[in-house]
C-alpha positions as CSV (number, residue, x, y, z in Angstrom):
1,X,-115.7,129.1,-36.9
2,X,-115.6,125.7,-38.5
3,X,-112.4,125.4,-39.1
4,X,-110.9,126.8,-35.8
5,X,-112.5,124.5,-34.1
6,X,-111.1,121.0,-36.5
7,X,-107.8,122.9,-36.0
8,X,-108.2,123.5,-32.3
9,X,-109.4,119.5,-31.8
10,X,-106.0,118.5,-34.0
11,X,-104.3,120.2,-31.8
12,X,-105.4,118.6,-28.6
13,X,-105.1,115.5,-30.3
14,X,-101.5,115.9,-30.7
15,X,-100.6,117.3,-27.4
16,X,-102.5,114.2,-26.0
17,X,-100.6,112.2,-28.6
18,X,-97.1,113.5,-27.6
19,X,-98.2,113.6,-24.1
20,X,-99.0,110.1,-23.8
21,X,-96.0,108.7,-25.9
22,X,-93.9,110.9,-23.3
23,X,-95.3,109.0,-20.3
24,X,-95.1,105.8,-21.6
25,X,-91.4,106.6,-22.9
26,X,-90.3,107.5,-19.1
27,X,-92.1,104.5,-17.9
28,X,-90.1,102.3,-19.9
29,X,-87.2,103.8,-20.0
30,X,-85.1,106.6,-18.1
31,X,-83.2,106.4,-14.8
32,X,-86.6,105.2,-12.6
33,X,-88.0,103.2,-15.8
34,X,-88.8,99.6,-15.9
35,X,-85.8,98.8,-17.4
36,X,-83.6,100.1,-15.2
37,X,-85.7,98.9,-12.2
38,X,-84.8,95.3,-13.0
39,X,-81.1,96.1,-13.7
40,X,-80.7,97.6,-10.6
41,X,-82.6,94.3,-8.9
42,X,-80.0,92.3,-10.9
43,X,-77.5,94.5,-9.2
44,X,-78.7,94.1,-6.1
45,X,-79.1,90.2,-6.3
46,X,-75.2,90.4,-7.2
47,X,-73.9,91.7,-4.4
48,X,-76.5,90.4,-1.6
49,X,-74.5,86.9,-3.1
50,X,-71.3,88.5,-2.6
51,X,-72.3,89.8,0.9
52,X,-72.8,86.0,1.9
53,X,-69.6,85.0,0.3
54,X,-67.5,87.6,2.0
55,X,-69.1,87.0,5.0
56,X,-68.3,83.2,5.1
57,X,-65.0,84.1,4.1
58,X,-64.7,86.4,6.8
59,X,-66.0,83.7,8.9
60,X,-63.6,81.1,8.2
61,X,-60.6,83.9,8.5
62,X,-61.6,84.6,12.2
63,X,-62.1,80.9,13.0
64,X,-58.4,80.2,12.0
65,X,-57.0,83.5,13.9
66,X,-58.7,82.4,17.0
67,X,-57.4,78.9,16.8
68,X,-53.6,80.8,16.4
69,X,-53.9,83.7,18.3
70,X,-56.0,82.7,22.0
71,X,-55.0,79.2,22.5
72,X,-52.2,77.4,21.1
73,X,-54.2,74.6,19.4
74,X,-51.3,71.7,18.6
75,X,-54.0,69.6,16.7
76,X,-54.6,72.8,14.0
77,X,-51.0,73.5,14.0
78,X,-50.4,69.8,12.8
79,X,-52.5,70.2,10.1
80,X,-51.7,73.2,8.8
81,X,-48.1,71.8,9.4
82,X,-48.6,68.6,7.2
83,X,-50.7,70.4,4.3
84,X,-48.5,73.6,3.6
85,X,-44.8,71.2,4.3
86,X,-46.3,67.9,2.7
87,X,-45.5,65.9,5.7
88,X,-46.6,62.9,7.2
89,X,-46.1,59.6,9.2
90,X,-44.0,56.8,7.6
91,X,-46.3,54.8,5.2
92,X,-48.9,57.5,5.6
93,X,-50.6,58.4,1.9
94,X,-51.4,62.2,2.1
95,X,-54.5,63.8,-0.4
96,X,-55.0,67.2,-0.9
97,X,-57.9,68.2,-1.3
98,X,-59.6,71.3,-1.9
């Protein structure tokens, strides 16, 4: 009886072993692990930034249709005029900037 029980307390031993090694393996690692958890912030941090980017962008885009499109605005027209042709008063230095 001796010996069935040493072998049955090995085994347990084990199992707890493997057990244990298996929870701390999926913890770690795996598609909800640790690891992945903070690529998938990194992910996330990427394209919130991008989200703010396009939306400024976006932004900008309307402003320039509704200066076009609503109202004729002269004073817009004369600048978009003078940056895409290069054109500008006698004398005048033009800098492009960006």
């Amino acid at each position: 009886m001796g010996l069935i029980q040493i072998i049955n307390r090995k085994k347990i031993t084990i199992i707890g072993f493997f057990l244990f090694y298996y929870i701390i393996l999926n913890l770690l690692d795996g598609e909800r692990g640790l690891i992945s958890y903070y690529e998938k912030q990194n992910i996330k941090k990427k394209l919130l930034e991008e989200k703010s980017f396009l939306t400024e962008q976006l932004a900008l885009v309307e402003k320039k249709n509704e200066l076009l499109t609503e109202k004729i605005d002269l004073d817009y027209l004369e600048i978009l005029f003078r940056e895409k042709f290069m054109f500008g008063k006698p004398n005048e230095k033009i800098y492009k900037s960006n």
